[in-house]
C-alpha positions in Angstrom: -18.5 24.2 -8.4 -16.3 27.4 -8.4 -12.8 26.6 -6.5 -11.2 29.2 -3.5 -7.2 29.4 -3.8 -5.9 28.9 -0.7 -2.6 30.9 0.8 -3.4 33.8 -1.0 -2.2 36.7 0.5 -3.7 40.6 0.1 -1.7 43.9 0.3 -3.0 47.2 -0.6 -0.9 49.3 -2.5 0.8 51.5 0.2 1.8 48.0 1.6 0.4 49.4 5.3 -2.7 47.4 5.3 -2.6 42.7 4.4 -4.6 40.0 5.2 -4.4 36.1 4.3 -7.9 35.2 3.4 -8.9 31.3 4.2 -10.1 31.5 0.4 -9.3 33.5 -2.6 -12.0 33.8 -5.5 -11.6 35.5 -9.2 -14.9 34.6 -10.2 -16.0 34.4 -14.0 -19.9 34.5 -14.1 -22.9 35.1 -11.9 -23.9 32.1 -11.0 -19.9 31.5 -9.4 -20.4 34.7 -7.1 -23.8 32.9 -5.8 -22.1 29.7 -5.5 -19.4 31.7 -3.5 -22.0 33.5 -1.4 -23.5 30.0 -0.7 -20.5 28.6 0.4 -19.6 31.4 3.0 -23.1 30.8 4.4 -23.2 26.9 4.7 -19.7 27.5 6.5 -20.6 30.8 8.2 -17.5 32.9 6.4 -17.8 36.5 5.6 -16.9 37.9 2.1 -15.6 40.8 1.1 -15.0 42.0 -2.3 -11.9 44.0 -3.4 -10.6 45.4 -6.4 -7.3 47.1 -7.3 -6.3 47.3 -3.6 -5.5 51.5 -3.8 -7.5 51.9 -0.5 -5.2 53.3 2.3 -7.0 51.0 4.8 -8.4 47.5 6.4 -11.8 48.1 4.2 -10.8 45.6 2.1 -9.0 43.1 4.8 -10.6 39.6 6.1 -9.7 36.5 7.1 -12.5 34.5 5.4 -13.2 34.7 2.0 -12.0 37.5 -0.9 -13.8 38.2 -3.8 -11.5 40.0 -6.5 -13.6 40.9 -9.8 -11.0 41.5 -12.7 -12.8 38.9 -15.0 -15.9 41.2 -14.6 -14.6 43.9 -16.9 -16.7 44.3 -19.8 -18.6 46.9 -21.5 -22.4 45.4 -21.8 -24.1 48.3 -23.6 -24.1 51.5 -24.8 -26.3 54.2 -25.6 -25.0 56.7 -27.8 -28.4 59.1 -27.8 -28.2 59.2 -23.9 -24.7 59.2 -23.3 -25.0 56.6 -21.1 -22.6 52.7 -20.9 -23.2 49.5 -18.7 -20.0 47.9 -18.0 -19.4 44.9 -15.3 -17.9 46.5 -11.9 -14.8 44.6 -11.9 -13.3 47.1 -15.1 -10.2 48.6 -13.8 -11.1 52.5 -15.0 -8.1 53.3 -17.2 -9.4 50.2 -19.3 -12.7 52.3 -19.0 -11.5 55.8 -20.2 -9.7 54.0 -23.5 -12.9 52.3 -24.2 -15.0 55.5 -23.6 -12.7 57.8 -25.7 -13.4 55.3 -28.7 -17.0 56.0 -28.4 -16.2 59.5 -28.1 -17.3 59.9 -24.9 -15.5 60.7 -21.6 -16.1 61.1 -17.8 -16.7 64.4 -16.3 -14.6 63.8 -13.8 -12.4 61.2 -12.5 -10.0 61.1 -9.4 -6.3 60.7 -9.3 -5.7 57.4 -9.7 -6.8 55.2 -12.7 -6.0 51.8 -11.2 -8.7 51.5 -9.5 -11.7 49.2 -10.2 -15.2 50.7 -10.6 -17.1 49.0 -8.2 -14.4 50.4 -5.3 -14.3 54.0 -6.6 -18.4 53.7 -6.1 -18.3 52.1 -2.7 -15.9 54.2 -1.3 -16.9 57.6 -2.5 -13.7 58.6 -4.6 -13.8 62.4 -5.4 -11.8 64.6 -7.8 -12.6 68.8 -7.2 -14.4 70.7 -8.8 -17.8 72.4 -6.9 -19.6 72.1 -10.0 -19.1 68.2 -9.7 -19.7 65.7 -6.9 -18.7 63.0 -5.5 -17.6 60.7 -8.8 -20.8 58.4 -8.1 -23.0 61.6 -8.8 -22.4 59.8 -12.6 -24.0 56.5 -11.3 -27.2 56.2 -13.0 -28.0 52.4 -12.5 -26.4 49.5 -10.4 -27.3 45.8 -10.9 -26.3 44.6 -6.7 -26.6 41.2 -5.9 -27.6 40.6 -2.2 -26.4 37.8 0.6 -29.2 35.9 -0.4 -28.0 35.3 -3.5 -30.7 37.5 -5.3 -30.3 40.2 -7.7 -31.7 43.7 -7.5 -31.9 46.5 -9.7 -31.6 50.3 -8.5 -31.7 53.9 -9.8 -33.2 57.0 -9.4 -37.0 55.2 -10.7 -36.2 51.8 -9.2 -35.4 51.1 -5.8 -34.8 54.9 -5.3 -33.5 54.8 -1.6 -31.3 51.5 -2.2 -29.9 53.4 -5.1 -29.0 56.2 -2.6 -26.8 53.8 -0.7 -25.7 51.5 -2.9 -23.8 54.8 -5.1 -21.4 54.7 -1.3 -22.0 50.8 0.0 -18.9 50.3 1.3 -18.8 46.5 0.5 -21.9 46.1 2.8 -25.1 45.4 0.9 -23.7 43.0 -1.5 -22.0 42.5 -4.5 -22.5 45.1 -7.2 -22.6 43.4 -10.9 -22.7 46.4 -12.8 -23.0 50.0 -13.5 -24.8 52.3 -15.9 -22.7 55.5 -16.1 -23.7 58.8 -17.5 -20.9 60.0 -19.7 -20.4 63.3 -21.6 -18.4 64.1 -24.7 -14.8 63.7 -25.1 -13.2 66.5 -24.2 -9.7 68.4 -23.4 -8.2 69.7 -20.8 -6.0 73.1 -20.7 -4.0 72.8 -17.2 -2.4 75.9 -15.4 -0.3 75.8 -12.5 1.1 79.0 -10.8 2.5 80.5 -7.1 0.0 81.9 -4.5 0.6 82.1 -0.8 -2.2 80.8 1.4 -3.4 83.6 2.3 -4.0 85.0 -1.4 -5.7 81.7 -1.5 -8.1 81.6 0.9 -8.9 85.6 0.6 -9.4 85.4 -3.3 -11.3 81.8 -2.5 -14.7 82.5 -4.4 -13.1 84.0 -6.9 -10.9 80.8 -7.7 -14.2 78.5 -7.6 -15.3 80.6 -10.0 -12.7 80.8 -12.3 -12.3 77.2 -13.1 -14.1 74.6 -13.2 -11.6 71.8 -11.9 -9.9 73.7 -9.1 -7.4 72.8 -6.5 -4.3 73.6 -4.6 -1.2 72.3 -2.6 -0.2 74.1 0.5 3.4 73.6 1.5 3.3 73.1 5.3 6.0 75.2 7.6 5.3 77.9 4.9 2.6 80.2 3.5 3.4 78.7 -0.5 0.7 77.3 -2.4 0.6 76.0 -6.1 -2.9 76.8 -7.6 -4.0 74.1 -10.4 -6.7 75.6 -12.8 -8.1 72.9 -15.1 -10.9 73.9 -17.7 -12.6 72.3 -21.0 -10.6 73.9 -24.5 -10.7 73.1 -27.7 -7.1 73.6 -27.9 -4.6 71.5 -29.1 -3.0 68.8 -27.5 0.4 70.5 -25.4 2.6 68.4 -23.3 5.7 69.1 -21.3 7.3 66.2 -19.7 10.8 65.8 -18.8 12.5 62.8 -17.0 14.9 65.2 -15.5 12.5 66.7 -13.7 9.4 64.6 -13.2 11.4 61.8 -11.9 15.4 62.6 -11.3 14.3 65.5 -9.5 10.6 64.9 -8.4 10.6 61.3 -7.5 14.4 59.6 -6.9 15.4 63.1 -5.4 12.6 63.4 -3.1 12.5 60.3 -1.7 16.3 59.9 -1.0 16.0 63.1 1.0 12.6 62.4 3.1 14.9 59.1 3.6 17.0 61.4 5.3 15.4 63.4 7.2 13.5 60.2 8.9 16.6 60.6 10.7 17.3 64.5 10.7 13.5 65.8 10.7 14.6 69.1 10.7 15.3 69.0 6.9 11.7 68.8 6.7 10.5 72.5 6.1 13.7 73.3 3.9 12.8 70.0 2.1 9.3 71.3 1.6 10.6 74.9 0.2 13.6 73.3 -1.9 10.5 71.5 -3.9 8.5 74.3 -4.3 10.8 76.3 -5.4 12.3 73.2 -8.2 9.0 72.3 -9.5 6.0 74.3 -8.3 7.1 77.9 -8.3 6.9 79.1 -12.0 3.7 79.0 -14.1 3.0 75.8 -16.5 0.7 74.9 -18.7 -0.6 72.2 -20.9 -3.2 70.9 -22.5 -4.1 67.0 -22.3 -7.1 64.6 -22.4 -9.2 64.5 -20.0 -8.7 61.5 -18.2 -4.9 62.1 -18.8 -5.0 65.6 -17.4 -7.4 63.9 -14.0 -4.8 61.5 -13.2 -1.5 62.1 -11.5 1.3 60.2 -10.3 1.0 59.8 -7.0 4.4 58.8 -6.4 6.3 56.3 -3.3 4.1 54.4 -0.3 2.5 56.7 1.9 0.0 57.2 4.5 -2.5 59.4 3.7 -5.8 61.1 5.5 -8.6 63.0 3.3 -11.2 64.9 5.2 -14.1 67.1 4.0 -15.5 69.6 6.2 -18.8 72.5 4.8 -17.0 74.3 2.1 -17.5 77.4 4.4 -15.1 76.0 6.9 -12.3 76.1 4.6 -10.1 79.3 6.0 -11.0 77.9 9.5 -9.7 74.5 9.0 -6.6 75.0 7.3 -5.5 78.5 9.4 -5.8 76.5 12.2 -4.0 73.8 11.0 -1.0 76.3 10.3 -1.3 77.6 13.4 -1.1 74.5 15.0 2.2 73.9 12.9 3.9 77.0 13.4 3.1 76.8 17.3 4.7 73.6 17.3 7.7 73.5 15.0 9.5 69.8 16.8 6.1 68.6 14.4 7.5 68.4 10.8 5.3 67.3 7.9 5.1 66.4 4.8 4.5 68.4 1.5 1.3 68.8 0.0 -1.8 69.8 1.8 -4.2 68.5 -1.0 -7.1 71.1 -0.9 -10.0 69.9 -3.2 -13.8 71.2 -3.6 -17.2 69.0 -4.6 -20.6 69.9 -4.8 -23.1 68.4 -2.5 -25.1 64.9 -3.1 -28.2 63.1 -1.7 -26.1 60.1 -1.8 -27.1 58.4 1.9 -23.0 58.0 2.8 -21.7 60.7 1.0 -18.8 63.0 2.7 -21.0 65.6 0.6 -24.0 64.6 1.8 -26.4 68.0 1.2 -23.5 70.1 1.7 -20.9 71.7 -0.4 -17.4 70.4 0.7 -13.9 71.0 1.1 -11.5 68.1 0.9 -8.1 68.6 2.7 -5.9 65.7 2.4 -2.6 65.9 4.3 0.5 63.0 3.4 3.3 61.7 5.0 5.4 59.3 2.5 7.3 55.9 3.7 10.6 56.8 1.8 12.3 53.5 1.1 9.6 51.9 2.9 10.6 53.7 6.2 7.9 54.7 9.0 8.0 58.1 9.5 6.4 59.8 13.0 3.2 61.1 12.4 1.2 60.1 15.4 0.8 63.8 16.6 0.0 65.8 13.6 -3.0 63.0 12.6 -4.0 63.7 15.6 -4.5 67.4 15.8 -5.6 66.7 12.1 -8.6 65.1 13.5 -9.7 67.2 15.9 -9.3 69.8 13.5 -11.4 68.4 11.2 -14.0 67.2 14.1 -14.2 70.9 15.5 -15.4 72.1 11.8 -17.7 69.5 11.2 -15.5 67.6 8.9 -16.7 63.7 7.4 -13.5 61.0 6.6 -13.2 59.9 3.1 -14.3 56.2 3.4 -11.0 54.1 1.8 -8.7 56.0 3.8 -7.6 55.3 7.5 -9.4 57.1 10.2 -10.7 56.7 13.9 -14.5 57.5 13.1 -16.8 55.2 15.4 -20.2 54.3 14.8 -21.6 57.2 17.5 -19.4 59.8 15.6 -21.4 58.9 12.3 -24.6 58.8 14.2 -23.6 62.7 14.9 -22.4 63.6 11.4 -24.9 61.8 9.0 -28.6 62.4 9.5 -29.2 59.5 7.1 -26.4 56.9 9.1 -29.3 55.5 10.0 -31.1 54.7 6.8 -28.3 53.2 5.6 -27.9 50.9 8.3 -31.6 49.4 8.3 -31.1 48.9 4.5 -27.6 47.3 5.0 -29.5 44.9 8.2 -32.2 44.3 5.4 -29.9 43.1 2.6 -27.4 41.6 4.8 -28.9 40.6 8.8 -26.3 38.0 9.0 -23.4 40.0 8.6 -21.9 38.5 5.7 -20.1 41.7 4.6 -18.9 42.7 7.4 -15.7 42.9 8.6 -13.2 44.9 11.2 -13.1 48.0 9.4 -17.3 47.8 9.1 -17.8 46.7 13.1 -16.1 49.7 13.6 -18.8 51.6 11.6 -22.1 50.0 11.9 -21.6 48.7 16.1 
């Protein structure tokens, strides 16, 4: 019989988010997780499943008992002819993109963050940019789910076509997912360029940016009209690196975070904090060229709270002018450097932010130098309601105050998804406080 560790205690990363689970699991075959799933329903205990812990949230929180699957991390199959791998959901996705670059193969996209295990980048709906590319579970093509009943279920586009259109964003609520067929392309290269705009160059020459690269994004620097424009595209070129220590980290990480340390007590320093940084590492044009998975991922630097919103890509001046204006009407409201601004293409997934519409993603950031709350109560707030007034949808792993009637409002399919979660799950064994929230 599989054993629970007791006193094990969970953080996320961002150390804003814990829970001490009554038992701790690190299953090592199927037949444990049913035995687990058994357990929590002789003794009426929820489960919930968690991988890396990079979710800036309680999604992953409970008091019962915590499934962690980092001894489900192999690579089952591959099809060379299709493109296509089966790997176990528990494989952390930097193990992933060493394994698929062997093969010669790659993701077409990937989000920041590499440490992050594949079955949470699925249920939460992780998204890089680029409006030719959705969601990152638009490269689901399979899912092997195992349901509170102990029984095992196969989904994709041919079988179980409406489970697979939830299960690709579950949440942790139909069950646990085994593992994962993945369409993959080609290895490829990436040639990076990063150069000065203001916003309003930005968001006038906007089409013509989408256009002009496949992967791109921006940062705004709030209490100013500076962006940085990131172009990312496929080359043949050679590999071209620049990476200095001075600056990446002297400058860009022990620099920074001293001085947000500082102005947690002077907030004033804020805006000239916010152009001083521009100006040291954004403001000149750079360019490389890298892997692809290396040239995804980025460093995402100290603790933080973050929120990520995505709102019909045709709301995207709206939004963020009104956002500045907000900011420059209120200047006792400083904020953090960047304003993230990120594009994907629109899905049929049932959960998806991008759910039959193109989106843009804004995420803004306010970092816990030192480990040091910093106020941010009133600009989340007009965030919101900024994002509520152009019909914006939260990102799923990140903090927000979504309630089930706002969903009901947002997603025509809300409700699909929850008569296939009450199906798969009527006792509520999934649940937990960041799920009542959603589903009651």
């Amino acid at each position: 019989m599989v054993q629970g560790t007791m006193g094990y205690q969970f953080q996320n990363w961002a150390t804003t988010y814990s829970s001490e689970p009554e038992l701790y699991f690190e299953p090592t075959t199927v037949e444990e997780i049913r035995q687990i799933l058994e357990l929590a329903k002789q003794r009426n205990k929820r489960v919930k499943i968690v991988g890396c812990g990079h979710s800036p949230s309680d999604i992953a929180c409970t008091d019962d008992y915590l499934i962690r699957l980092n001894k489900f991390n192999r690579l089952l199959q591959v099809d060379q002819e299709r493109k296509q791998v089966t790997v176990e959901a528990g494989m952390v996705l930097s193990d992933l993109n060493e394994k698929l670059d062997e093969l010669a193969l790659a993701l077409s996209n990937i989000g920041a963050v590499s440490n992050v295990a594949l079955g949470g980048v699925i249920g939460t709906g992780t998204h890089n940019t680029g409006i030719q590319h959705g969601i990152l579970a638009t490269q689901i093509v399979a899912m092997t789910l195992m349901t509170a009943a102990g029984d095992i279920i196969e989904c994709s586009n041919t079988v179980n076509r409406e489970l697979f259109q939830a299960t690709r964003l579950h949440l942790g609520s139909l069950g646990v997912v085994l593992n994962v067929t993945i369409q993959c392309v080609p290895a490829f290269k990436i040639h990076l360029q990063q150069f000065p705009k203001t916003l309003t160059e930005v968001l006038n020459d906007l089409d013509t940016h989408l256009k002009a690269s496949e992967y791109f994004r921006f940062f705004w620097f709030p209490h100013t009209d500076k962006v940085t424009v990131f172009y990312a595209d496929r080359t043949d070129k050679p590999i071209k690196t620049s990476s200095s220590w001075f600056w990446n980290y002297a400058i860009g990480y022990y620099l920074l975070e001293f001085l947000l340390w500082i102005s947690a007590f002077f907030p004033r320093l804020v805006p000239w904090i916010n152009r001083l940084f521009h100006w040291l590492l954004y403001s000149t044009k750079v360019e490389q060229v890298k892997r692809s998975d290396k040239a995804f991922n980025f460093d995402c630097l100290f603790k933080q709270h973050v929120s990520d919103w995505a709102v019909p890509i045709k709301q995207t001046r709206a939004a963020l002018e009104q956002l500045k204006d907000w900011l420059d009407n209120n200047p006792n409201v400083r904020v953090h450097f960047p304003v993230e601004v990120r594009f994907v293409r629109a899905d049929d997934i049932l959960l998806s932010p991008c759910y039959k519409q193109d989106s843009c993603y804004i995420n803004i950031i306010m970092y816990r130098p030192y480990g040091k709350e910093v106020s941010r109560e009133r600009y989340w707030a007009m965030y919101e309601e900024i994002m509520k007034r152009n019909g914006g949808r939260p990102h799923w792993a990140k903090a927000h105050s979504f309630l089930r009637q706002d969903f009901e409002k947002t997603y025509s399919a809300f409700h699909k998804f929850c008569s296939i979660r009450e199906e798969l799950d009527p006792s509520g064994m999934f649940l937990n406080n960041y799920l009542e929230k959603t589903f009651f």
